[in-house]
C-alpha positions, 0 to 999 in steps of 0.5 A, a space after each residue: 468597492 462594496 462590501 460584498 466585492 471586497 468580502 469575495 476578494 477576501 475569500 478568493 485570496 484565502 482560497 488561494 492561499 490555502 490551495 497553496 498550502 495544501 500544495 506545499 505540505 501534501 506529501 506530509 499528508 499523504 506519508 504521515 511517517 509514524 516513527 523514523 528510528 529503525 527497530 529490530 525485528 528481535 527488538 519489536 518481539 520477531 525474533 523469526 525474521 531476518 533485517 536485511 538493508 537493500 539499496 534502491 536504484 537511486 542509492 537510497 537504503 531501505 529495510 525489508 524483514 524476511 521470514 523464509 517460506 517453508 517448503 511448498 509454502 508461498 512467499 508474500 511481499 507486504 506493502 503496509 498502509 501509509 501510516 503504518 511501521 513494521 515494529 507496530 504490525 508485528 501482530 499481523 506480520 505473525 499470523 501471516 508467517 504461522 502457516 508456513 509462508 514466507 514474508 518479504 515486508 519493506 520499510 519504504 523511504 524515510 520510515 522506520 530506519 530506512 533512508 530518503 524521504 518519501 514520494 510516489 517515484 521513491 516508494 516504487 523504486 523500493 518495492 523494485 528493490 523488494 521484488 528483486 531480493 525475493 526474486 533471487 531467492 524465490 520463483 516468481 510463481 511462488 510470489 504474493 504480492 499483498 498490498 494494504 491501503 496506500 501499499 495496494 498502488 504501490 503493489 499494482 505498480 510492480 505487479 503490472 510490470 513484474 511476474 508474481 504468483 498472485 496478488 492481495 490489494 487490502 482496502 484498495 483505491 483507483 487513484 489516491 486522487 480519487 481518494 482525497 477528492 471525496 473528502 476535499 470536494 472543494 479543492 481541484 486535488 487532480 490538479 494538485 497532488 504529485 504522487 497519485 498512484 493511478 492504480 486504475 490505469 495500471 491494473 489491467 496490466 495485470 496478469 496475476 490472480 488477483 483477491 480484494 478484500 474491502 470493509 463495508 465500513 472504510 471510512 478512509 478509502 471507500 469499498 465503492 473504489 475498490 469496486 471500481 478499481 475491481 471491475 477495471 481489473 482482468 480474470 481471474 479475480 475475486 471480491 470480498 466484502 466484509 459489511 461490518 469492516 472498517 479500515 485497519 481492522 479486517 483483520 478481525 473479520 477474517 482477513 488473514 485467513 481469506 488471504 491464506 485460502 487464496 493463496 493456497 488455491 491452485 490458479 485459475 
């Protein structure tokens, strides 16, 4: 065998390989859990919610924080980014809750105190857990569903089959397929990946007022899917862009204060 053959031989079993791996260790890629012990919301400076523990239709045990909405005011479920743990957005879970509105967030699977290890089947199962425990205190027309980065495939998921109000996607995606293909191009990732959060082939399922919010800038979920996931979805809709936003930082570009006129609005 020449040279190059054995040099083609080489690569190709590395490539393999390596597909493997890749296969093996996925989901510590796509939930790359930041803290696993629990903290209270007194602990981490928000002494005005409320730790409640829910249990999954599988038996696992997750935590929500529940701000309560004042009268008249809408109540948002918030479905945090893959990297992301309740304790380290508390900033954000503030402003959200300073006008008056309530705030259901969930601590998925395997993050932040909440037991079970995480995937695609296991984090839908505990947004079914949130939405009941907000249905049974709210109607279903004073639900937000907000969802931000990989919480936005776990929010079109439930807002697909469950009545809400309105629904928030922050820096959305049409499959997290998509995502991971634009930035391993010579990997079949369709093939490969388990949790793939198909966001394209729910949307259109949904009803509900929908708001996407999207940087200009993202470098970890590119605004073009956003618009693409946007134009699969049903009136009503709108899109917001913000050219100099980047992924975790809307925030600083208005974002809060969108969502709050959004929500605020009457439907139609």
């Amino acid at each position: 065998m020449t040279v190059l053959k054995w040099l083609v031989v080489l690569v190709s079993v590395g490539y393999v390989g390596g597909l493997v791996v890749l296969f093996l260790v996925q989901r510590s890629y796509i939930f790359p859990i930041p803290q696993t012990e629990r903290t209270t919301p007194e602990a981490a400076g928000f002494p005005e919610a409320e730790e409640h523990i829910l249990t999954t239709a599988d038996g696992e045990k997750v935590i929500v924080w529940h701000v309560p909405a004042k009268p008249g005011h809408a109540v948002v479920i918030y479905f945090p980014g893959n990297g992301d743990f309740l304790a380290g957005r508390v900033s954000r879970l503030r402003s959200m809750t300073s006008d008056g509105t309530g705030l259901v967030a969930l601590s998925y699977r395997g993050y932040a105190g909440s037991s079970g290890q995480p995937s695609e089947r296991g984090l839908l199962l505990d947004a079914a857990a949130a939405y009941a425990f907000t249905a049974a205190k709210y109607g279903a027309s004073r639900i937000v569903v907000w969802g931000f980065s990989l919480g936005t495939g776990v929010a079109v998921a439930l807002v697909a089959d469950q009545p809400v109000g309105k629904l928030i996607l922050e820096a959305p995606y049409t499959s997290t397929a998509d995502v991971a293909a634009a930035r391993f191009r010579f990997v079949p990732v369709r093939w490969l990946m388990r949790d793939q959060f198909r966001s394209d082939q729910r949307i259109a399922r949904v009803t509900a007022p929908l708001l996407i919010m999207h940087g200009g800038r993202d470098p970890v979920i590119s605004i073009a899917l956003g618009e693409r996931l946007f134009a699969l979805a049903r009136e009503p809709k709108q899109f917001v862009r913000f050219p100099e936003g980047g992924h975790d930082d809307l925030d600083a570009y208005g974002a809060i204060e969108t969502a709050r006129h959004f929500i605020a609005a009457a439907k139609g």
